[in-house]
MIKEDREN-767300 format. One line per 8 residues: their letters; for each residue x, y, z of N, C-alpha, C. Coordinates in nm, 4 decimals. Layout:
A = X/Y/Z/X/Y/Z/X/Y/Z ~ ...
END
This chain:
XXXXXXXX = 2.6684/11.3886/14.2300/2.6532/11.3216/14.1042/2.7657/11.2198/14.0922 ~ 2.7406/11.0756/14.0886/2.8192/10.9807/14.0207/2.7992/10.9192/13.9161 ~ 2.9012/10.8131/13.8616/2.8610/10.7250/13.7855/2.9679/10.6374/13.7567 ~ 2.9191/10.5531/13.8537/3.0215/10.4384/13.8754/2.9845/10.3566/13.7778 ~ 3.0905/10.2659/13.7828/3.0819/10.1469/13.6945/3.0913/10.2346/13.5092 ~ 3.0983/10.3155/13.4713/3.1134/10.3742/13.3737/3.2405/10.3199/13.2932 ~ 3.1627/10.2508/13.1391/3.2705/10.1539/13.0681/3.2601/9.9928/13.0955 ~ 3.1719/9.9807/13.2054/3.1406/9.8219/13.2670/3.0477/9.7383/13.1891
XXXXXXXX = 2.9513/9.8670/13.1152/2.8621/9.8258/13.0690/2.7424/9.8425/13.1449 ~ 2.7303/9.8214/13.2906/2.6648/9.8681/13.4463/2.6577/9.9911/13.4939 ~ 2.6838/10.0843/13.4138/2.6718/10.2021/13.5345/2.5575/10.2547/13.5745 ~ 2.6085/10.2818/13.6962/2.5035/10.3451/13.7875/2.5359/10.4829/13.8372 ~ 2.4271/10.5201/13.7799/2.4112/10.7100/13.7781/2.3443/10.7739/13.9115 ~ 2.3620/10.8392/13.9750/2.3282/10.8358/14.0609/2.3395/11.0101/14.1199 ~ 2.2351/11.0777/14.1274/2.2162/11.2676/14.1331/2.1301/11.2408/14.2620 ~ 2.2139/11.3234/14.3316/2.1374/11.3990/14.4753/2.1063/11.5467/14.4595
XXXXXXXX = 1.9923/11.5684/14.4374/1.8999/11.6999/14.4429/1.8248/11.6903/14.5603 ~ 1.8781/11.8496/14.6399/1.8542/11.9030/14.7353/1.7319/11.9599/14.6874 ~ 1.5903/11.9820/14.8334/1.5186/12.0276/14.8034/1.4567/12.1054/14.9288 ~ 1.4619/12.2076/14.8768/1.4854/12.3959/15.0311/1.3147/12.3985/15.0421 ~ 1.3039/12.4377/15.1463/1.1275/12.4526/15.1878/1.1512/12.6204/15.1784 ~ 1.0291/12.6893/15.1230/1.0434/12.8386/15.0918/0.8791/12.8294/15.1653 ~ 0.8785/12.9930/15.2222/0.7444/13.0358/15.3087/0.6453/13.0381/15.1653 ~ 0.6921/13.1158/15.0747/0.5880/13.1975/14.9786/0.6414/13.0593/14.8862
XXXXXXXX = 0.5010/13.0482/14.7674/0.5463/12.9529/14.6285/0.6406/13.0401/14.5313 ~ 0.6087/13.1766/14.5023/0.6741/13.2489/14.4450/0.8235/13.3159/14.5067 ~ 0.8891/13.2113/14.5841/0.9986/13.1866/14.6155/1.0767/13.0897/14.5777 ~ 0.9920/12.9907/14.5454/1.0603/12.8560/14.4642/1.1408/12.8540/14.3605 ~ 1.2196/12.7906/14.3285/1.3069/12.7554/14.1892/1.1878/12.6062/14.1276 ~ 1.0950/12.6038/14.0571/1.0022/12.5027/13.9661/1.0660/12.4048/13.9208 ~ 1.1366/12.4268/13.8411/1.1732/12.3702/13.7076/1.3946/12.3650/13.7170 ~ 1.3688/12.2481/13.6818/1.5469/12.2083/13.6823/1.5672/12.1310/13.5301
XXXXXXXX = 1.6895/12.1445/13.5153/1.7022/12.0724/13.3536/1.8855/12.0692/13.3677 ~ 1.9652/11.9878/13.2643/2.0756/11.9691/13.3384/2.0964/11.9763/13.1549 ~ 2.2790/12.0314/13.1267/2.3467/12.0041/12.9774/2.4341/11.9665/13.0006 ~ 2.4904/11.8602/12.9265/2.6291/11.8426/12.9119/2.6670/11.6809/12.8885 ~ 2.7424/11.5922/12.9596/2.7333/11.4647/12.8389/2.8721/11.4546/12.9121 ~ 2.9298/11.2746/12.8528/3.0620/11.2416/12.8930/3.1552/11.2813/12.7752 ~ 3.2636/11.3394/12.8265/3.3924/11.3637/12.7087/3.3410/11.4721/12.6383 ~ 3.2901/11.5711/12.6837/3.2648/11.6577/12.5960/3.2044/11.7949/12.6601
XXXXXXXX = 3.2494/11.9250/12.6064/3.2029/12.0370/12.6602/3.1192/12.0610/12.6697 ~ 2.9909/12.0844/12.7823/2.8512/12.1353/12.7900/2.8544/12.2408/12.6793 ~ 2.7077/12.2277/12.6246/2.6584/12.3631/12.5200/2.5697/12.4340/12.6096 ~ 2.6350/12.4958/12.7128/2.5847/12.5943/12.8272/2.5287/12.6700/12.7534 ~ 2.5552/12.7762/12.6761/2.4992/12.8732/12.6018/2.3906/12.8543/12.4880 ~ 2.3955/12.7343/12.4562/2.3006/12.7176/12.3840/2.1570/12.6688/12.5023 ~ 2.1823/12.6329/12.5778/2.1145/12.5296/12.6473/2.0443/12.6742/12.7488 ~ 2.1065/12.7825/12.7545/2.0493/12.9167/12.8118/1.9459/12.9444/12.6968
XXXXXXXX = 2.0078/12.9705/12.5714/1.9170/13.0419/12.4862/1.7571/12.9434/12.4776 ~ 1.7660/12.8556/12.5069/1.6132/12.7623/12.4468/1.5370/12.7590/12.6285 ~ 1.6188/12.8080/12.7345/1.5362/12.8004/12.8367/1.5236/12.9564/12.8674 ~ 1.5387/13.0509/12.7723/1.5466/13.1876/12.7956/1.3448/13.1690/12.7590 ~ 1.3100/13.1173/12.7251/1.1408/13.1553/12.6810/1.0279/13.0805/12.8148 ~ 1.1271/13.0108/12.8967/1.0202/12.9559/12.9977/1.0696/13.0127/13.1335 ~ 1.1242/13.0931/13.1498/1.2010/13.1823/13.3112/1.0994/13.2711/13.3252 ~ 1.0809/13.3134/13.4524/0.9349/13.4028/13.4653/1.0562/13.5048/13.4354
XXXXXXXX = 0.9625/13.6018/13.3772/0.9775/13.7395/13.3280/1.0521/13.8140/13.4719 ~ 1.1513/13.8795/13.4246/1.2443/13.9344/13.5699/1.3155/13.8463/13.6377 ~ 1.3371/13.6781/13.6142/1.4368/13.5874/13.6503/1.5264/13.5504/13.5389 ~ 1.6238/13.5455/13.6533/1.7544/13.4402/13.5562/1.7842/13.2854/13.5768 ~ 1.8108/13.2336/13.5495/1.8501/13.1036/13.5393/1.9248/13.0795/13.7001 ~ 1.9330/12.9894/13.7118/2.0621/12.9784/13.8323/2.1456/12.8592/13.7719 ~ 2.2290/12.8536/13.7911/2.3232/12.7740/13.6970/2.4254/12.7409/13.8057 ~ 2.4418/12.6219/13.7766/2.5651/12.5389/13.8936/2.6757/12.5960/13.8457
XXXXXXXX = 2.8180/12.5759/13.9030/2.9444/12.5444/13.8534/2.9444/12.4239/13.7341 ~ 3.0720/12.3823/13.6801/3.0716/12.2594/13.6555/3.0891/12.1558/13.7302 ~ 2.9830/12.0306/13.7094/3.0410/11.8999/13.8146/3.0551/11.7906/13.6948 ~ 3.1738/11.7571/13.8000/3.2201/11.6201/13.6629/3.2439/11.5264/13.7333 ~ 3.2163/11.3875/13.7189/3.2860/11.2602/13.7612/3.3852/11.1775/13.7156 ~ 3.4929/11.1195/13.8154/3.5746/11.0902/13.7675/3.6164/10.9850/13.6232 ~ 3.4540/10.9892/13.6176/3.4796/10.8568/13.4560/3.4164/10.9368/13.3424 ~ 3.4024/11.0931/13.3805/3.4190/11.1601/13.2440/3.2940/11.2521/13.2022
XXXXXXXX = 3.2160/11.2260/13.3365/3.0697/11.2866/13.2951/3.0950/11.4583/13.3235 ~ 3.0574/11.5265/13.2246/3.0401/11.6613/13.2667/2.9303/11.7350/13.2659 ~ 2.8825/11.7860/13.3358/2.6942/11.8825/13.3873/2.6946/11.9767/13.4053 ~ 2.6332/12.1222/13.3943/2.5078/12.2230/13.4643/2.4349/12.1414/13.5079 ~ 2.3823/12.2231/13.6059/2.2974/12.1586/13.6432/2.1934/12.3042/13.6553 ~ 2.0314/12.3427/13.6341/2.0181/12.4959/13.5786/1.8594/12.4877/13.6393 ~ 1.8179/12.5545/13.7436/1.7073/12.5615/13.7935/1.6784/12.7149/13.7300 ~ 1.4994/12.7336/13.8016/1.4771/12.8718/13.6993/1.3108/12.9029/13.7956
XXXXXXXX = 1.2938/13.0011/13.7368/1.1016/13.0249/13.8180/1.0519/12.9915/13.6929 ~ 0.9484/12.9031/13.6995/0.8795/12.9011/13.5545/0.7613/12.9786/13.5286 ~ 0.7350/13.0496/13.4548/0.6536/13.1536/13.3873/0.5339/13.0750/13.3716 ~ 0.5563/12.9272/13.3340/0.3760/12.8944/13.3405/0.3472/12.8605/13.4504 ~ 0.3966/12.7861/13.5496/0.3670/12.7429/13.6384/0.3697/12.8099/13.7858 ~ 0.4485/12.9354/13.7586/0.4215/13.0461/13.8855/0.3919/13.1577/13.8075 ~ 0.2828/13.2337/13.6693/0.2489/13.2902/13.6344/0.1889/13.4084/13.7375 ~ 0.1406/13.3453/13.8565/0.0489/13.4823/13.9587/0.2137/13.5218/14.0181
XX = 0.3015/13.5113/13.9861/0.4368/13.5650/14.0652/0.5212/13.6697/13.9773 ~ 0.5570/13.7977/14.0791/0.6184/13.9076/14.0313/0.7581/13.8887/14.0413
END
């Protein structure tokens, strides 16, 4: 994750998401969603509670560390199994 030029008026944002080949679909992580903002503390916990209703039933979230760039940006970054979209998965 960068974001150069930040304050230029130009910046350019720029996220590399890796993407893993799994045998079974009901091995996959679906669904990704990211909190947090420049100059300011992610609302991690809040940002759990409103994705607590779309995780398939028996998953947790996976949740990054924090990543920040040097001009101030701070992220989760929060993949998950999604309940509608891998519903046939235990």
């Amino acid at each position: 994750m960068t974001t150069i030029g930040m304050g230029s008026g130009m910046v350019t944002f720029k996220l590399s998401i890796p993407f893993v080949i799994v045998k079974h679909s009901c091995d996959a992580y679906t669904s990704f969603d990211h909190v947090g903002g420049w100059n300011h503390k992610p609302a991690l916990e809040r940002r759990k509670r409103e994705l607590k209703n779309v995780t398939l039933e028996g998953h947790e979230l996976y949740i990054s560390n924090l990543k920040t760039t040097s001009e101030g940006l701070q992220e989760y970054w929060i993949q998950w199994k999604n309940k509608k979209t891998q519903f046939h998965c235990k």
